[in-house]
Legacy VTK file of the C-alpha trace (Angstrom):
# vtk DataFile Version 3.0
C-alpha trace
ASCII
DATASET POLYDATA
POINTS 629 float
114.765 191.212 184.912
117.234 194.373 185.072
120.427 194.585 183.209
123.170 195.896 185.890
125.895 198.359 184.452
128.382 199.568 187.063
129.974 202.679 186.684
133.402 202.763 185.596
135.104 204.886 188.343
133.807 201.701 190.807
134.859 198.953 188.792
138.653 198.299 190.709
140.143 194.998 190.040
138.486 192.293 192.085
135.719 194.612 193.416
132.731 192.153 193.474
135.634 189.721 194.585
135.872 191.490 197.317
132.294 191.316 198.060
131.453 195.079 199.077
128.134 196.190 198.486
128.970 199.416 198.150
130.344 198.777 194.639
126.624 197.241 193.939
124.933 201.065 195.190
126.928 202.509 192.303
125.192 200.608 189.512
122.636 201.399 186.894
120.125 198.646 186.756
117.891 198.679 183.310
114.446 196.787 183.326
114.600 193.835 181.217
110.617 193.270 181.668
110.573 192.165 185.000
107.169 190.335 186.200
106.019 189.978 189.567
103.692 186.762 190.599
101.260 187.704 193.506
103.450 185.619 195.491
106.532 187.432 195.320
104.274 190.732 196.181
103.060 189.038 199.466
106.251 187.262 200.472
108.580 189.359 202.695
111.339 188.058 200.845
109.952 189.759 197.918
109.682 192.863 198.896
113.593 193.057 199.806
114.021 191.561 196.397
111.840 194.676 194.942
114.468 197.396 197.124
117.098 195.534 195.062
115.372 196.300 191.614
115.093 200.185 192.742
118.446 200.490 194.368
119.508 203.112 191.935
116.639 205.362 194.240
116.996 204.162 197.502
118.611 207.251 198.538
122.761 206.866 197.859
125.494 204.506 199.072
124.614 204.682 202.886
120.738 204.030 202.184
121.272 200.825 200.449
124.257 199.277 201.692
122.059 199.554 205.870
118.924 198.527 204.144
121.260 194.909 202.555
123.525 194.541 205.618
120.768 195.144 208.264
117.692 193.038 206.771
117.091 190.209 208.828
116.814 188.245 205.611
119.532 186.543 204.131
121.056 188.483 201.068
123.537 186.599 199.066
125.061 187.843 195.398
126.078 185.238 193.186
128.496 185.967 190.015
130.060 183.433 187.595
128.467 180.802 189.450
130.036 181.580 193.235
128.606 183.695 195.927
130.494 186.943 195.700
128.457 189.138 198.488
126.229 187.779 201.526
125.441 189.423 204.344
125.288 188.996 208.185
121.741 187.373 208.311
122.735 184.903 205.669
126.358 184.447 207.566
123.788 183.008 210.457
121.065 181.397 208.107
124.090 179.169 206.601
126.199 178.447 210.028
128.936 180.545 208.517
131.769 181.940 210.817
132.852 184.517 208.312
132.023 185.796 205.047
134.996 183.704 203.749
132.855 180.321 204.489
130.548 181.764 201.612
132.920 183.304 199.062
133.224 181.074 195.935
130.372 178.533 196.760
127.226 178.578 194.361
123.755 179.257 195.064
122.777 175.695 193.901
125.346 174.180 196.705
123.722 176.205 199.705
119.876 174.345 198.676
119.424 171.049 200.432
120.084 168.128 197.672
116.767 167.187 196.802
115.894 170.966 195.833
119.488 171.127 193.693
117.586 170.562 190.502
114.768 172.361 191.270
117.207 175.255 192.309
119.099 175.077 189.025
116.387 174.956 186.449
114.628 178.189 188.237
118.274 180.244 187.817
118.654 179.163 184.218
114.749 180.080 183.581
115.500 183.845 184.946
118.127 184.834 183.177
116.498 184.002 179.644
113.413 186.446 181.201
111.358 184.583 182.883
109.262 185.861 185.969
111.149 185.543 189.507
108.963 183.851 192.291
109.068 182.665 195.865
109.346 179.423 196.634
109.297 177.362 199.908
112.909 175.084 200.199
114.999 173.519 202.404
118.499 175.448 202.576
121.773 173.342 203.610
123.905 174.674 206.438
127.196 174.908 206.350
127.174 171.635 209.115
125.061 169.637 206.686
121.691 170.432 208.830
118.590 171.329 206.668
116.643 174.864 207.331
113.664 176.028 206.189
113.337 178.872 203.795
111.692 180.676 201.428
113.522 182.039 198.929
113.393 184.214 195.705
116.075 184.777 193.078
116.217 187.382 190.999
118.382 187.279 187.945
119.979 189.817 185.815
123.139 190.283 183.953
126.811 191.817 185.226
128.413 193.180 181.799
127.434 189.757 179.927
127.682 187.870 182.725
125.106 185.899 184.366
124.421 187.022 188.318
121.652 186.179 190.366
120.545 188.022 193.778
118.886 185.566 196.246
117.151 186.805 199.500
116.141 183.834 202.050
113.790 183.322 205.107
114.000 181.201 207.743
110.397 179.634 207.997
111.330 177.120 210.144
109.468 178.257 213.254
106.433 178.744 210.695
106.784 175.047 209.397
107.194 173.946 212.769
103.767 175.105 213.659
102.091 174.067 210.558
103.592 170.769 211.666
102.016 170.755 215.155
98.956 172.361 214.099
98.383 169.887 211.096
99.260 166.700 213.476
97.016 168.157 215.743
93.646 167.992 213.300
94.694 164.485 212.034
95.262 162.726 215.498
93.534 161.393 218.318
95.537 164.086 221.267
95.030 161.153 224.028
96.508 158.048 222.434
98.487 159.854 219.514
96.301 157.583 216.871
95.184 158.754 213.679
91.562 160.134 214.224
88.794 159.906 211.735
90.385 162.691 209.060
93.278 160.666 208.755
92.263 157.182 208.781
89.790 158.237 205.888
92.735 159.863 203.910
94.851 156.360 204.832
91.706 154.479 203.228
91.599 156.567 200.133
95.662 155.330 199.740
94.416 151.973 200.944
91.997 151.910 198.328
94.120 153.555 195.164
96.762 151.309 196.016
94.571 148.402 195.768
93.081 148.737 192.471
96.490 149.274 191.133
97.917 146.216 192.230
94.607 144.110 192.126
95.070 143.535 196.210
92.568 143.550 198.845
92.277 144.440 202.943
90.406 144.347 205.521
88.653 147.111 207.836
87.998 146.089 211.121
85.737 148.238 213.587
86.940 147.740 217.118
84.584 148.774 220.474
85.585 147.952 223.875
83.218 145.777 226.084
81.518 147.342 229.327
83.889 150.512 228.793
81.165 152.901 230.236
81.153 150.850 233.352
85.089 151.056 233.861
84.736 154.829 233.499
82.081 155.025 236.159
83.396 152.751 238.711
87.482 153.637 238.521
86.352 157.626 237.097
87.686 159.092 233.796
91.090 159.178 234.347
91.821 155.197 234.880
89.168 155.141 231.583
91.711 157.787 230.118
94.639 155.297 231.379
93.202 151.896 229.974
92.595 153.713 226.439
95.920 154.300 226.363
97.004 151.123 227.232
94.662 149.209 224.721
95.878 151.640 222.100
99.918 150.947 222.677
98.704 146.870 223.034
97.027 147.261 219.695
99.899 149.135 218.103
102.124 146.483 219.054
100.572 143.953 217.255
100.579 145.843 213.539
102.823 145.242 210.795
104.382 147.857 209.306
101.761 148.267 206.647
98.738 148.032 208.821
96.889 151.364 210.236
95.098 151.901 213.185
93.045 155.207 214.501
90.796 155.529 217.165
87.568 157.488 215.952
86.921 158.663 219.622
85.400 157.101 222.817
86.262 153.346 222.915
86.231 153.323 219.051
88.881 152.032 217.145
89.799 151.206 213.463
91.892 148.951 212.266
93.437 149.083 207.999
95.353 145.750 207.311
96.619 145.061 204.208
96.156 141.314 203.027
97.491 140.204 199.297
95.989 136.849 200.306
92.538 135.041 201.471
92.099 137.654 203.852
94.442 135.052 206.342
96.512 137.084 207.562
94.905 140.028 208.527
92.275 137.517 210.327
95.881 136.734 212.504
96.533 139.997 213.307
92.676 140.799 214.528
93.325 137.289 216.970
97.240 138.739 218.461
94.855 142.501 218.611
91.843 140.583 220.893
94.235 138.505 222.768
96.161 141.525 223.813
93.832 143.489 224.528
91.855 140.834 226.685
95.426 140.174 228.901
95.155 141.435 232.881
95.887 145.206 233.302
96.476 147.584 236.500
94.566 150.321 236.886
95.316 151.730 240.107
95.550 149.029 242.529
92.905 146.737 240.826
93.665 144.065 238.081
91.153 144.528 235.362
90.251 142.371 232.088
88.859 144.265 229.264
87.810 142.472 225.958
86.026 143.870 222.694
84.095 143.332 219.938
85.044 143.343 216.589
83.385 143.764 213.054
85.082 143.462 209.933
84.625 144.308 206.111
86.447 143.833 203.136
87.749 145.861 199.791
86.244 145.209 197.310
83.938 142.447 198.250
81.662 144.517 200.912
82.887 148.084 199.480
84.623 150.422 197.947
85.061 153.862 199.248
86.192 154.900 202.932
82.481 155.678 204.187
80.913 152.298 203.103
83.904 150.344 204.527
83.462 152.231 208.180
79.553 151.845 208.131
79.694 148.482 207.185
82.493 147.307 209.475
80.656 149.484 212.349
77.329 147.150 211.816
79.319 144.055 212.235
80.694 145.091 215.454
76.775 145.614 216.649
76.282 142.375 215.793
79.328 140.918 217.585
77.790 142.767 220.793
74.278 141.663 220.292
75.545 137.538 220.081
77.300 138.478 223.773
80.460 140.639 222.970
84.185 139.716 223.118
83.869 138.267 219.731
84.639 138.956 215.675
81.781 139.164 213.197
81.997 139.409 209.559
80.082 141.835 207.429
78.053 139.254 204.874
74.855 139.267 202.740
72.344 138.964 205.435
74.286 141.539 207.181
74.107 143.866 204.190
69.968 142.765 203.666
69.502 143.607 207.158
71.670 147.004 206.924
69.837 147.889 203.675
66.481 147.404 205.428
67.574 149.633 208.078
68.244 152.677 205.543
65.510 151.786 204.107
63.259 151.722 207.574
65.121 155.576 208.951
64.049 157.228 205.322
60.650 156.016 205.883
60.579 156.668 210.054
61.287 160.370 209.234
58.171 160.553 207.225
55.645 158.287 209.824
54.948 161.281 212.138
53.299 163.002 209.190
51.641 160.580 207.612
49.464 159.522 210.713
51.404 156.226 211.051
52.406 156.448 214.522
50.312 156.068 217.866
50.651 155.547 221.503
49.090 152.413 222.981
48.766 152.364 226.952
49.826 149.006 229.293
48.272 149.784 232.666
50.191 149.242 236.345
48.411 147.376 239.011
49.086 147.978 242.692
50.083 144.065 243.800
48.137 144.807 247.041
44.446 146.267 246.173
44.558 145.218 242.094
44.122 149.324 241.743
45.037 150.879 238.311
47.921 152.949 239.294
49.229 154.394 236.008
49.777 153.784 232.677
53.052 153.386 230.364
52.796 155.396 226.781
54.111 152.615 224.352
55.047 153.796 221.024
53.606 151.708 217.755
54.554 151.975 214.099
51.530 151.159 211.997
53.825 150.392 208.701
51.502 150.247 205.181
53.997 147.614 203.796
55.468 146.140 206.667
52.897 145.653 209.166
53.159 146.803 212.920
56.641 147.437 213.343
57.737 146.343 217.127
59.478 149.093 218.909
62.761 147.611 219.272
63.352 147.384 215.252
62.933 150.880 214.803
63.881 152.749 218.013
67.637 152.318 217.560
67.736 153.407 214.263
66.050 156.439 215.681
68.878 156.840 218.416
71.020 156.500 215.656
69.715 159.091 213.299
68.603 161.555 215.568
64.656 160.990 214.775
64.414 160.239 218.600
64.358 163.500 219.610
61.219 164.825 217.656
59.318 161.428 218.014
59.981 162.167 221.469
58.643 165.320 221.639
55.415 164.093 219.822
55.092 161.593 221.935
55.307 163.503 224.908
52.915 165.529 223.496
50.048 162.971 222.834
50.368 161.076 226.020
49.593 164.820 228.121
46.806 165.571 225.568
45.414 161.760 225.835
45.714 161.932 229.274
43.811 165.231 230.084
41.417 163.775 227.575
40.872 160.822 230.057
40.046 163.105 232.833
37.564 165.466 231.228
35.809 162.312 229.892
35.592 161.658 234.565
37.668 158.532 234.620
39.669 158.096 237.205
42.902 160.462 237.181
46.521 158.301 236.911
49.593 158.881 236.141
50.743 158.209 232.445
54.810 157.208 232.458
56.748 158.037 228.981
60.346 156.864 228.128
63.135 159.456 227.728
66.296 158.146 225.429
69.341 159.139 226.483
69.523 161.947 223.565
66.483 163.645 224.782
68.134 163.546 228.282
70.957 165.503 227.525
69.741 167.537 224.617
69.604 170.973 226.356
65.929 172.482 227.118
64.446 169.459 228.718
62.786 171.066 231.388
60.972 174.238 229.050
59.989 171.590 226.380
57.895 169.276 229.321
57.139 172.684 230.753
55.538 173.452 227.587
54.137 170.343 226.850
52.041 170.306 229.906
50.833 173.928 229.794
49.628 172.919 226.432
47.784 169.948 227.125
46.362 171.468 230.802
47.707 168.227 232.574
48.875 168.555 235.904
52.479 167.779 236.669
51.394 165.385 239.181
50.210 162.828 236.344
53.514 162.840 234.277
56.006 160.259 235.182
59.303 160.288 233.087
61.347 157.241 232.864
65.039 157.019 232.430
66.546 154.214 231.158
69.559 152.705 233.997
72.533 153.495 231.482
71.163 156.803 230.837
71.022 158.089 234.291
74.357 156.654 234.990
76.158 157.653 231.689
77.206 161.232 233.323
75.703 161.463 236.919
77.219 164.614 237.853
74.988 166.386 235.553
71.911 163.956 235.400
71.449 164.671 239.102
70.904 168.278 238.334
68.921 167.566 235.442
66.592 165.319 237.514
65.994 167.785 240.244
65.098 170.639 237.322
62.374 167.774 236.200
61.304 167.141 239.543
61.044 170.990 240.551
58.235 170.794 237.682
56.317 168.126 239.817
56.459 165.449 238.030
57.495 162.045 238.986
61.124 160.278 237.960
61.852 156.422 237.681
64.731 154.826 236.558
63.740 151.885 233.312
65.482 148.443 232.740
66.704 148.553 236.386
69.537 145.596 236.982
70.292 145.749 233.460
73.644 148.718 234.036
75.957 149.406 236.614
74.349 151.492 238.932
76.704 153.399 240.953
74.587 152.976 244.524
75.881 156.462 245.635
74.048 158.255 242.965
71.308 155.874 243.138
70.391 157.143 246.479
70.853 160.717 245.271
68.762 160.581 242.615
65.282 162.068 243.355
63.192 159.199 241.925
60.400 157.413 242.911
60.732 154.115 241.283
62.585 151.376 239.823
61.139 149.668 237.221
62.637 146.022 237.348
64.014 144.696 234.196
61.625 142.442 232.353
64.869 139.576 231.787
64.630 138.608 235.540
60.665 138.793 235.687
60.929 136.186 232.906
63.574 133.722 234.747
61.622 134.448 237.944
60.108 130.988 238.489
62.839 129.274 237.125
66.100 130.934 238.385
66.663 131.418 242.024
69.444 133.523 241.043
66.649 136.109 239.251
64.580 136.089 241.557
67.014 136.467 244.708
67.778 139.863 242.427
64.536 140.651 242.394
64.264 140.420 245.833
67.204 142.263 246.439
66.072 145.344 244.311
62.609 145.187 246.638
64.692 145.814 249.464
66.691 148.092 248.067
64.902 150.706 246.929
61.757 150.536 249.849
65.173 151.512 251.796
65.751 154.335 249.753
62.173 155.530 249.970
61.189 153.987 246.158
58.878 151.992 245.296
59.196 149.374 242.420
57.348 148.513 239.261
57.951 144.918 237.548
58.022 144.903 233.839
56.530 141.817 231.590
54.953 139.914 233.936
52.852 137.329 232.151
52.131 134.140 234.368
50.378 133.620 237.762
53.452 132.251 239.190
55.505 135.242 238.367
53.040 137.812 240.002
52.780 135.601 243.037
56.832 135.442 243.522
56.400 139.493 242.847
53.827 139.789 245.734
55.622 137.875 247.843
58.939 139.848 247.504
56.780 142.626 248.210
57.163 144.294 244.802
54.747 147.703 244.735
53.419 147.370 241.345
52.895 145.241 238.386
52.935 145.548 234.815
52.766 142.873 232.107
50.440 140.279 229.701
49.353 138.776 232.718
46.985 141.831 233.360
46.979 144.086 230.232
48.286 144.044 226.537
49.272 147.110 225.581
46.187 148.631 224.477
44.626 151.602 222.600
43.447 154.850 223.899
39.697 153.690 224.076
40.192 150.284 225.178
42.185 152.270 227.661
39.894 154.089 228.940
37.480 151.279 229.455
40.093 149.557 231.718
40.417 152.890 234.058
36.593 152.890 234.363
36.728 149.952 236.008
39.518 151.289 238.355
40.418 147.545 239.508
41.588 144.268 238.178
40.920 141.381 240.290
44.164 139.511 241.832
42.579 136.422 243.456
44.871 134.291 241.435
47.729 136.030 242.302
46.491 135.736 246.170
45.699 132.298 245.740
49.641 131.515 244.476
51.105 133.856 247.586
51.786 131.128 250.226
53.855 129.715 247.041
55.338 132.534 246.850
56.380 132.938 250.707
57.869 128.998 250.287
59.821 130.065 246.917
61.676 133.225 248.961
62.481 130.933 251.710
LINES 1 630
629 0 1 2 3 4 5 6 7 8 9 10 11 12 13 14 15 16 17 18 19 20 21 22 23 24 25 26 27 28 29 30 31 32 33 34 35 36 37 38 39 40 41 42 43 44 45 46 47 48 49 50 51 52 53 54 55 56 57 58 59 60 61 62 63 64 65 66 67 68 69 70 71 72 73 74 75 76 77 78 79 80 81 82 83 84 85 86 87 88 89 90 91 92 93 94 95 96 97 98 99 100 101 102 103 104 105 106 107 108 109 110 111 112 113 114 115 116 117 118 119 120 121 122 123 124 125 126 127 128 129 130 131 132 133 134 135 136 137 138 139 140 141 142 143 144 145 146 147 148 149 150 151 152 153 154 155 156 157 158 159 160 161 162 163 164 165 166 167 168 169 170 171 172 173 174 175 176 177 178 179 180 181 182 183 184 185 186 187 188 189 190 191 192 193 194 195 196 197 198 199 200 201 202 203 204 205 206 207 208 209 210 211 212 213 214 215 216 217 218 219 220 221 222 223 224 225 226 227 228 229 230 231 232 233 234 235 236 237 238 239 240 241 242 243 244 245 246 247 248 249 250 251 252 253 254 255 256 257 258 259 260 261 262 263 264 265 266 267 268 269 270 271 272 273 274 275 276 277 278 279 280 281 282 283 284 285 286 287 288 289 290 291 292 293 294 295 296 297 298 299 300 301 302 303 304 305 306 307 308 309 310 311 312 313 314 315 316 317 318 319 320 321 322 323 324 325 326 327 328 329 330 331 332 333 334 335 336 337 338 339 340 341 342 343 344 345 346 347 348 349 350 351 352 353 354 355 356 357 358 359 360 361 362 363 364 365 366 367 368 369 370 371 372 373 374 375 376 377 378 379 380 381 382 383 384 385 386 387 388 389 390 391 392 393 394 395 396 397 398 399 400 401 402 403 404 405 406 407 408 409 410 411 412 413 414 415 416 417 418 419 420 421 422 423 424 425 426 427 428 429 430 431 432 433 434 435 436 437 438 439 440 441 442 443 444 445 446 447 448 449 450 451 452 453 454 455 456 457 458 459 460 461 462 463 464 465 466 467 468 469 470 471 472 473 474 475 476 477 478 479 480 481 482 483 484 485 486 487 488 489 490 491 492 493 494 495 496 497 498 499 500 501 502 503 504 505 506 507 508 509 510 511 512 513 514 515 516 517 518 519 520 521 522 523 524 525 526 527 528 529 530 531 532 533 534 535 536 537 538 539 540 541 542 543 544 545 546 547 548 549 550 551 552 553 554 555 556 557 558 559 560 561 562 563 564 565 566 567 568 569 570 571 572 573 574 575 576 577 578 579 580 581 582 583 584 585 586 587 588 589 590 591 592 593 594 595 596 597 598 599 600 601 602 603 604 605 606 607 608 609 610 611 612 613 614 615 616 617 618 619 620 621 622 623 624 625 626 627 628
């Protein structure tokens, strides 16, 4: 703080009254201790706030009084509690016309009310010796609007009389991008939701504000049905366009204390607040589903989308933001596996069944080391001859507690943790080596198929890691078949297609898994360089019972011979089925009916025999012929 004596020869009746800061130049200002916080030293206004303090040397009255009345900071004097100097930037800061406006009016009036306090208790503070800082207000104009600043005050005393020099900063422009920046990282820029970062900071105040008032809510995890299928048949802007439309329909049906973000993709979350039985949020969730199920346009078609809910609740099912979300996000995979458009509840069996799954991916990560994984090998039978044509690599999880583990408990929670991509590589692996093996033992050579998930499909260096995997084993290209599962292929086509013809410039062959299962998009279907459909085991199964299965399977037949591809039924298990098969004219065959899956040595006696006889399956043809017609 500095102690300001002017000189006597300056001091004319009414000087500082008349607010000329060339009266100021011609004071002595003594140090009264001043501090200076590292804030001050960094801030701009600061630094004009330092030129003050060393006046006396800033080179005479011409020096100082250009440095005050050209700074583009505001510069205001206050004396006996009323402004008695400001200059032109703080005439503009303020909305002042002239320096008149400002004469008389104190520091404390020009902050915006809520900082008046804040503004008072800093200038008393200063002038008993206290450090000055910079601070970050809002200033009031002169027309009542609110501005921005950041401000520091430096106080000293005028011949035993408090004063206080303030220099101010518009930030506004700064705050204003802060603003935009920080709404930015905490919402969703195509529906204006809260994303993720948000709706977890929204649960943390969910959650605080619970325990204080012993109340409870609900989390509800929200995933639109057949939303991938929309985007492929209408393209990503009508997906873009029906997002935006389910969000606004969703938002509409909120109270005011409710949340809802959208975590990305067709994800969304819903926060509802519920003092009760957990009744009224369950109201809301029906107004959100019937909403979002009513008619829509996009483009010139009238579409019905519906979803599938899952829904926890504080505290019964949990009791931070992350267990909420998972659990919530398991109910809504149940909701989809019992047929979707529908609202599950997260209960015990659901949390036995989740627990077992954490339990089964910290085990999974260890099964490739400890020897408990293998490949058994289902073989493919030409319909015609009874010919071994191939084999399919069929992954098995030899558990020590558990058992054999069937594929379909653990392979999602491999999707899920990313384990899928280095079992797939090891499986890849062992079904070259096995297969070379095969052929240096003189059986007959075949092709061995093995699945690709979707994560392997678009995790980049496909084509150098089955590159490698065949130099390594010495297997020729020829006897690798890769299989694609229908929703993979068709999840981005524009870059599967190059993808695909990268796999097949390695010689390989390509055939599309769990065909009639998706959405094909028939355009890329025929642009696809594959050889073969593999029919989905669901209609192989309904076959004999369901014309309607088995005029699909019929249809596929015709399909894809059109196309140049042949086709492969999955899970065929009775005579009948195989006969309805030949007679559609279906290629190849795989299934109980001729082959478990077996190991690698009962394998290999199966290709030594190099044919399976099909006299029962030629004896049921003319039934066949009758069913088609």
């Amino acid at each position: 703080m500095y102690r300001v004596r002017v000189a006597p020869e300056r001091m004319q009746a009414g000087a500082l009254a008349r607010s000329d800061p060339e009266h100021l130049t011609h004071s002595t200002m003594e140090p009264i201790e001043p501090h200076r916080t590292p804030q001050a030293q960094r801030s701009g206004a600061g630094t004009a706030a330092a030129a003050v303090e060393r006046m006396e040397s800033a080179g005479g009255d011409g020096a100082y009084r250009t440095l005050v009345e050209l700074s583009p900071d505001a510069i205001l004097v206050e004396c006996d509690g009323g402004v008695v100097y400001a200059n032109p930037a703080a005439l503009q800061l303020y909305g002042a016309r002239t320096l008149a406006d400002l004469i008389g009016r104190s520091l404390h009036s020009l902050a915006a009310p809520a900082f008046r306090d804040d503004v008072a208790s800093s200038i008393n503070y200063s002038t008993t010796g206290g450090p000055y800082r910079t601070v970050e207000e809002k200033a009031q104009r002169l027309d009542g609007g609110l501005v921005d600043v950041a401000v520091t005050r430096l106080s000293f005393i005028h011949q035993g009389r408090p004063a206080v020099h303030m220099v101010a900063r518009d930030i506004s422009e700064r705050k204003r991008l802060e603003s935009q920046l920080h709404y930015q990282a905490t919402h969703d820029v195509l529906t204006g939701l809260p994303n993720r970062s948000l709706l977890v900071d929204r649960l943390h105040q969910a959650i605080a504000e619970a325990r204080r008032y012993q109340e409870r809510f609900m989390v509800a995890f929200i995933d639109l049905d057949r939303f991938k299928w929309i985007n492929d048949s209408f393209g990503h802007d009508a997906g873009d366009a029906l997002l935006k439309t389910v969000a606004s329909r969703m938002s509409a049906c909120l109270r005011e204390s409710d949340t809802i973000a959208r975590l990305g993709g067709d994800e969304f979350v819903l926060v509802l607040r519920d003092s009760g039985d957990g009744c009224e949020a369950l109201q809301v969730l029906n107004r959100v589903v019937s909403c979002v199920a009513s008619p829509m346009k996009l483009g010139e078609h009238d579409i019905v989308v519906t979803c599938s809910l899952g829904c926890c609740s504080y505290p019964e099912d949990g009791e931070d933001p992350e267990a909420l979300l998972r659990f919530s996000d398991a109910a809504m995979y149940r909701a989809k596996e019992v047929g979707r458009n529908n609202l599950q509840h997260y209960d015990s069996a659901l949390r036995q069944r989740f627990e077992e799954r954490v339990q089964l991916a910290t085990e999974l990560r260890h099964a490739i080391e400890r020897n408990q994984l293998a490949l058994h090998y289902q073989l493919q039978i030409d319909l015609r001859t009874g010919a071994i044509m191939g084999v399919e690599a069929l992954l098995r999880w030899q558990h020590p507690r558990l058992g054999n583990v069937e594929p379909a408990r653990f392979l999602p929670i491999a999707e899920e943790t990313g384990l899928i991509e280095r079992i797939g590589e090891w499986v890849l692996e062992q079904a070259c080596t096995q297969n070379r093996r095969w052929q240096e033992q003189g059986l007959m050579p075949v092709r061995i198929a093995v699945n690709l998930s979707a994560k392997e499909l678009r995790r980049p260096g496909l084509q150098a890691r089955i590159a490698g995997s065949l130099a390594r084993a010495g297997l020729d290209p020829a006897y690798l078949e890769l299989e694609v599962t229908e929703s993979a292929s068709m999840d981005d086509p524009d870059k599967t297609l190059p993808l695909m013809h990268g796999l097949k410039a390695l010689g390989i062959s390509l055939s599309i898994d769990d065909f009639g299962t998706g959405y094909s998009n028939m355009q890329y279907l025929q642009r696809f360089p594959v050889d073969k459909l593999k029919l989905d085991g669901s209609f192989i199964s309904e076959i004999t019972t369901n014309p309607g299965s088995l005029a699909i399977a019929d249809a596929v037949v015709t399909v894809a011979h059109r196309l140049g591809m042949k086709v492969v039924a999955e899970m065929a298990e009775t005579e009948g089925q195989v006969a309805l098969l030949a007679a559609c004219g279906c290629d190849q065959v795989q299934g109980r009916y001729f082959s478990e899956p077996v190991s690698a040595d009962r394998c290999a006696e199966l290709l030594r025999l190099g044919t399976v006889p099909l006299w029962n399956a030629k004896q049921d043809n003319s039934a066949g012929q009758h069913a088609l017609m």
